[in-house]
Every structure is written in C-alpha cells, then in structure tokens.
N, C-alpha and C positions, 0 to 999 in steps of 0.2 A: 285397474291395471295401468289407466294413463299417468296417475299420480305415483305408481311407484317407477317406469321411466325418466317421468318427469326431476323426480329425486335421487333416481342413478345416474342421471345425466349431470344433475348440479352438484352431487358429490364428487364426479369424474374432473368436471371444471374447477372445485375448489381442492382439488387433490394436485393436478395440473399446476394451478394458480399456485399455490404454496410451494413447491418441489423448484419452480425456479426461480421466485422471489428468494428464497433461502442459496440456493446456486450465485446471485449476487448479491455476494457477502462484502465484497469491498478489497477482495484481493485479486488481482493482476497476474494473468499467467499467461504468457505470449509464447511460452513454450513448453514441453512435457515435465520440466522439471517441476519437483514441489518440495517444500521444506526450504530448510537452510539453504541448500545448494543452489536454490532457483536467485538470481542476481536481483529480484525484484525485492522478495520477500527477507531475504538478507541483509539489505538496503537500507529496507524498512527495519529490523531488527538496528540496526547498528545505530542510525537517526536517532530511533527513538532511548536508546539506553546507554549511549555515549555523547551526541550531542545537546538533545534536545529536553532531557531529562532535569526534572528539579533539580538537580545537584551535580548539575553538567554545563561545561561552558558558552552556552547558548540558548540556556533554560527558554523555553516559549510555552506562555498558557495557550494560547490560540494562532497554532502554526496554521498557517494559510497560504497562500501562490508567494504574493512577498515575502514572506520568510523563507521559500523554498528559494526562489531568486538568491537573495543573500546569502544563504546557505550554497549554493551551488555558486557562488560568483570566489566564496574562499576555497571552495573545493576544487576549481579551476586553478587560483593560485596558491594551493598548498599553502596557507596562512596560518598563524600559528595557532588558532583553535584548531585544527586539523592533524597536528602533528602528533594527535594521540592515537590517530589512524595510521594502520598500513596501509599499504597500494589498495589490495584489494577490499579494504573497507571502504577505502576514498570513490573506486569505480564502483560500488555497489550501489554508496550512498546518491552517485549521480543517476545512474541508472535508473534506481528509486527515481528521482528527485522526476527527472526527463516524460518518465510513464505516468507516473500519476500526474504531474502539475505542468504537462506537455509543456514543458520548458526547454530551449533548443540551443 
C-alpha cells in the first residue's frame, strides 16, 4: 500500500511539475487580451515578419537586448526603416520591445 502512495504522490508532483513548465512558454500577458489584439503579441508578430525577417530591412540572426535597443531607438524616431509601419505597428513593436527586453 505505501508504495502505491508513494507513486500517486510522484505522479501528482510530475503532473504538477509539467502543467506549469508548459504555462511558461515564452509569451507575455500583462493583461486579459490574447491573440493578435493583445499589444505584446502583436508586437511580436510585426518585429519578427516586417523587421527582423531574412528579407526584411533589419534582418538579424541573433536578435538580443542590443538589437532590441537599436531597433527601439528608430522606432522612437520614426526612421526610415520604419516607415513600412503604421502607428499602430510602431507602438506595438515598442511595447514588445519595452516587455520583453525591459527597455525604458
């Protein structure tokens, strides 16, 4: 009997253990919104398939804090990589930029 607790218990912990390893997947939700509409993940959509993309004018293999920098520093003055964005792609893209790479 103590061995099948014993292994109800460490199924219970690795069922646990898994449910919110998976929960931090890597996306950013500071509020109810989800999908497109949410300004994070928007953001993120737009970076990566209008800026930052192989055949985009900003291509980066390995975007990191400094490049979000740079990237955020044209996006402050509407430079002309940027002018393939509207408003609301430019505040998304910093929004993004702000949350994940707590850049101020």
């Amino acid at each position: 009997m103590t061995f099948r607790k014993a292994y109800l218990a460490f199924l219970t912990i690795g069922l646990i253990t898994a449910s919110t390893t998976s929960i931090a997947s890597g996306s950013f939700s500071s509020r109810g919104g989800s999908g497109i509409q949410d300004p994070y993940n928007y953001g993120k959509i737009v970076l990566h398939k209008k800026l930052i993309c192989n055949s985009c004018p900003m291509k980066s293999e390995n975007f990191n804090k400094m490049e979000a920098k740079k990237i955020m520093m044209k996006v402050s003055a509407n430079s002309e990589e940027m002018q393939s964005l509207n408003k609301k792609e430019r505040k998304a893209v910093a929004f993004y930029l702000n949350k994940r790479f707590n850049i101020q």
